[in-house]
C-alpha positions in Angstrom: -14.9 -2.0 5.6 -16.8 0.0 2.7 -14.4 2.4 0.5 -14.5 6.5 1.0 -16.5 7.7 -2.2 -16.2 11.0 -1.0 -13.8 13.7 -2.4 -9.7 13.9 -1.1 -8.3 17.3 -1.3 -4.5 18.1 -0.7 -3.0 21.3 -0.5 -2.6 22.3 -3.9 -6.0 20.9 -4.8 -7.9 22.8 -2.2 -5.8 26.0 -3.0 -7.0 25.5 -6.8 -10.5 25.0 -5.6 -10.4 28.2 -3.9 -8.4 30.3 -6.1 -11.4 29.2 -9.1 -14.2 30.5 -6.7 -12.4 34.1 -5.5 -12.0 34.6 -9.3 -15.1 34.7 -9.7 -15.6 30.5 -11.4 -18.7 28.9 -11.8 -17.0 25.8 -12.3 -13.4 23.9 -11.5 -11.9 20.9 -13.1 -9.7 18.9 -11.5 -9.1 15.8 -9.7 -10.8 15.2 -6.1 -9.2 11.1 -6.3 -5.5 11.4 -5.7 -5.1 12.3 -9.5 -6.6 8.8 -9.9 -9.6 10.5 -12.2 -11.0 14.2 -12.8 -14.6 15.3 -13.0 -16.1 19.7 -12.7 -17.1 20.6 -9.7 -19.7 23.4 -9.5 -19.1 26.3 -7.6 -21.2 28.5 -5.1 -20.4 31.4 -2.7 -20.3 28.9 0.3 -20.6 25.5 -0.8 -19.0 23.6 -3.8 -20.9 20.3 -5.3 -19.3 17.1 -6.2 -20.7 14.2 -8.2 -23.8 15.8 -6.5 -23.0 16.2 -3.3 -22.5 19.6 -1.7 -19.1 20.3 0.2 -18.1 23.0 2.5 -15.0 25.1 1.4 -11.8 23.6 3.5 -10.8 26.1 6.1 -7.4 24.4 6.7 -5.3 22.8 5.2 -1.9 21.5 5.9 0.5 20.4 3.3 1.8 16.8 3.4 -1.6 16.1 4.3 -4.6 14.6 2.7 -8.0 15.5 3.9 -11.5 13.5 3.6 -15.2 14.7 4.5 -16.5 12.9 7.7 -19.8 14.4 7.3 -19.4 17.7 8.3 -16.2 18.9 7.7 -12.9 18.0 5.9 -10.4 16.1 8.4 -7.1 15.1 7.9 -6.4 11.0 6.8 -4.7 10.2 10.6 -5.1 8.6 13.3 -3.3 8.1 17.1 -3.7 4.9 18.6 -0.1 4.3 19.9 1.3 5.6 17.1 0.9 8.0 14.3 -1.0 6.8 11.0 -0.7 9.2 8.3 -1.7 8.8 4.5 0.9 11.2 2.5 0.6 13.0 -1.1 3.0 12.1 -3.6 4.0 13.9 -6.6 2.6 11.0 -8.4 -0.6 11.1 -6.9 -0.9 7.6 -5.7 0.0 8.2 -1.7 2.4 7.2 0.8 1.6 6.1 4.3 3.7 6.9 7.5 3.9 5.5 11.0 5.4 8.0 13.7 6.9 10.4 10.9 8.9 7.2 8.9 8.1 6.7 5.6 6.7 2.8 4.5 7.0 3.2 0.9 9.9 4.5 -1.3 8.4 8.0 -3.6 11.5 10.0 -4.2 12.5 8.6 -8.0 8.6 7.2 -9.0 5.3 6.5 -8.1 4.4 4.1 -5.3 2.9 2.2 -7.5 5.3 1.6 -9.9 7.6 0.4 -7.6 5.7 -2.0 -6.7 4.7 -3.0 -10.3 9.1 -3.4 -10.8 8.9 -6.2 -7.9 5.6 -8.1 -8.9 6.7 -8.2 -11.7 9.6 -10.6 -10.7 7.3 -13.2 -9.6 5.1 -13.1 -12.6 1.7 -13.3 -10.9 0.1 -14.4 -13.9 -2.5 -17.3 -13.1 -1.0 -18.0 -9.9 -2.3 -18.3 -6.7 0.2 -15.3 -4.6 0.5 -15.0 -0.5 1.0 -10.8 0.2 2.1 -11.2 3.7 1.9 -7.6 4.6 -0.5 -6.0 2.1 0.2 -2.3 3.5 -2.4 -0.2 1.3 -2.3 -2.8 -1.3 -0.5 -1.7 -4.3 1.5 -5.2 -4.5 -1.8 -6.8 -4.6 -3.0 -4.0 -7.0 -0.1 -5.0 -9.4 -0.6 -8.3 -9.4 -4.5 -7.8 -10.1 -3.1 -5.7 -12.8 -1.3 -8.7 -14.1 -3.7 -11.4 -14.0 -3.2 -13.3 -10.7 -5.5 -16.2 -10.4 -5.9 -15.3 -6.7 -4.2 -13.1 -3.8 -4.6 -13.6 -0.2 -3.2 -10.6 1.3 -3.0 -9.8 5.6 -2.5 -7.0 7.3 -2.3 -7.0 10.8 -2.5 -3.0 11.7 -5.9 -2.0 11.7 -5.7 1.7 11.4 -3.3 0.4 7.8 -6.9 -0.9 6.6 -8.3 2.2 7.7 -6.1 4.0 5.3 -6.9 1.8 2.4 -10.9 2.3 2.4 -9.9 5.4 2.5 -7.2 5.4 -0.4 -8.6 5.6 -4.0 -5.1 3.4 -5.4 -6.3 0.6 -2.7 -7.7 -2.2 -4.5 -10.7 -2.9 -2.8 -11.8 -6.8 -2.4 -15.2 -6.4 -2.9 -14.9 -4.9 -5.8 -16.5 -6.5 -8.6 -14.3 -6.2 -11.4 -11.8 -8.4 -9.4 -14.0 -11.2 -9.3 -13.0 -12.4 -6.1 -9.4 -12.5 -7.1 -7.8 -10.6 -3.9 -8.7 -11.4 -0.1 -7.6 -9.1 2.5 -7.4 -10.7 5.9 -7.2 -8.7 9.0 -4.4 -10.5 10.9 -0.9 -11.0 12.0 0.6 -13.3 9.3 3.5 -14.4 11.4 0.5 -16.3 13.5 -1.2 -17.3 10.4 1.2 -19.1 8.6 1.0 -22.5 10.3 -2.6 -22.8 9.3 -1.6 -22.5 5.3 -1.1 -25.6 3.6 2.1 -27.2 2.4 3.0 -25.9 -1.4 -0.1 -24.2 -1.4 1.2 -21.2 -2.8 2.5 -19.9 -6.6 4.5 -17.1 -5.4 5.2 -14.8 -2.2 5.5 -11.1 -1.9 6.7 -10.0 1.4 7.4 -6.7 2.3 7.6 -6.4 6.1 8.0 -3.6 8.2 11.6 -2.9 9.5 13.5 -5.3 11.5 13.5 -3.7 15.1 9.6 -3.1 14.2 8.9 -6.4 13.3 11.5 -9.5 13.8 9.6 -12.2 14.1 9.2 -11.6 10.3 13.0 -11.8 9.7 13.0 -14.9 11.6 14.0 -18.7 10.4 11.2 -19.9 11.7 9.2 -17.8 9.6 11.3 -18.5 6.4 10.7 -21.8 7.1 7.3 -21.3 7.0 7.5 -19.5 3.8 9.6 -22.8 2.3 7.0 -24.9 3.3 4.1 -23.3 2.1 5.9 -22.4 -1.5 5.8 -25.2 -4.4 8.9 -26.3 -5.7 10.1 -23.8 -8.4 8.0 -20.4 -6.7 9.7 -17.4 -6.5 9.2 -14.9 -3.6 10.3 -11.0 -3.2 11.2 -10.0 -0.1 12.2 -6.1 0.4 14.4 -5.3 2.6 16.1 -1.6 1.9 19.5 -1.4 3.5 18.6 0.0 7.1 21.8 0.5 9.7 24.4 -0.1 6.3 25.9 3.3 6.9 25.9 3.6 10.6 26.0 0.0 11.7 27.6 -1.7 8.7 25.1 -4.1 9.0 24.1 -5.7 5.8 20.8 -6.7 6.1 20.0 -7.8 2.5 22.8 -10.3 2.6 21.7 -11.9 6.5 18.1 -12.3 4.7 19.6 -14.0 1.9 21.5 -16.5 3.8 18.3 -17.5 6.0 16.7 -17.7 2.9 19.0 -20.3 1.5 19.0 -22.1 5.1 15.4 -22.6 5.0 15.8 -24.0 1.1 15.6 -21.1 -1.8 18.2 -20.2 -3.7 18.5 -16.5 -3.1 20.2 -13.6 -4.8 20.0 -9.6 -4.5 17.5 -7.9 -6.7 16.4 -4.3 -6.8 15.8 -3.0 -2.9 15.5 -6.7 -1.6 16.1 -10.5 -2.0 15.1 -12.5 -5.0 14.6 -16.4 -4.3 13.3 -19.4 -5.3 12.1 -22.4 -3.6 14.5 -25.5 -4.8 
């Protein structure tokens, strides 16, 4: 799907936008990309213009929401299909995403992003060929782009996810041509498309599944298994976890991944919010 070029206003953006025009502005400079650039926007009594498009003023806006123009007015970035997709501000700019009210990515100490920078980084994507298995809105695969992966094949199997990224200005987007061809984003469940990736195929593994009770088959030995078999010898793999059920359970689910791990043939060990391993 093409990317949103369009402007994205949050709360505080919107109220700036405003607050320039009622004084009396011809002119407002600020960022209309998630903080990801900034440009001037010209001002008029009942439209505003944009990389020389004309906008109509928002007339609501929520906070914790980000809104995007669908033509003829700004909308909020959500959807209902079963559940609740939302894209989220941050405080960093680059967003969150949630699902039914629950947070998917960790934004209270840093940015999205550079959380996920701290975890590719273990792998050290360098020149290697990298399996995302749930590429979410893509800052793993951003990072390792960042890096200088040789290739990333990413999946994703929520469409309404991939909705959010052409709709994200921190979402890498594939066809962009300053990757080169570097990242493919596969719409699919990667649990299913495992057995049709080859043995040792793969450099390095990022995966970063939703939670267990969401998403089991993920936590599964059969699908570590998988994971073993398509890994070289020597490849190292993150696999976040978090520490769901630890306080009210006393469940440990960091450890239980790690010994699956080691069953299925990495050596394993804790490392940031996950498991570290590598493929003996």
């Amino acid at each position: 799907m093409p990317h949103y070029t369009g402007p994205l206003l949050t709360a505080p953006t919107a109220q700036a936008l405003l607050a320039a025009r009622d004084g009396g502005a011809t002119e407002w400079t600020g960022s209309a990309d998630l903080d990801r650039s900034s440009g001037t926007a010209a001002l008029g009594a009942d439209h505003w213009s944009w990389n020389g498009d004309d906008f109509p003023y928002p007339s609501r806006i929520r906070d914790r929401t980000i809104y995007y123009f669908d033509g003829s007015d700004f909308e909020p970035v959500s959807r209902f299909s079963g559940s609740l997709i939302k894209l989220v501000p941050t405080q960093w700019g680059a967003p969150t995403f949630e699902i039914d009210g629950i947070k998917m990515l960790p934004t209270s100490k840093e940015s999205p992003v550079d959380d996920a920078r701290r975890k590719v980084a273990l792998i050290e994507p360098r020149g290697k060929v990298v399996l995302d298995t749930c590429g979410g809105l893509g800052y793993f695969a951003a990072c390792c782009l960042e890096a200088g992966v040789g290739q990333i094949r990413s999946f994703e199997k929520n469409e309404d996810v991939l909705w959010l990224r052409t709709l994200n200005p921190w979402s890498p987007d594939p066809d962009a041509p300053e990757y080169g061809g570097r990242l493919s984003l596969t719409h699919g469940d990667v649990s299913e498309a495992m057995a049709r990736v080859a043995d040792a195929s793969i450099d390095a593994l990022l995966h970063d599944p939703p939670r267990f009770g969401i998403a089991g088959e993920l936590y599964s030995q059969v699908f570590y298994n998988h994971l073993a078999r398509v890994l070289r010898r020597g490849g190292k793999m993150f696999h976040y976890t978090g520490s769901p059920n630890k306080l009210t359970s006393g469940r440990d689910v960091p450890r239980e991944v790690a010994a699956r791990l080691e069953k299925a043939g990495f050596r394993a060990e804790l490392a940031l919010d996950g498991v570290l391993a590598v493929r003996r």
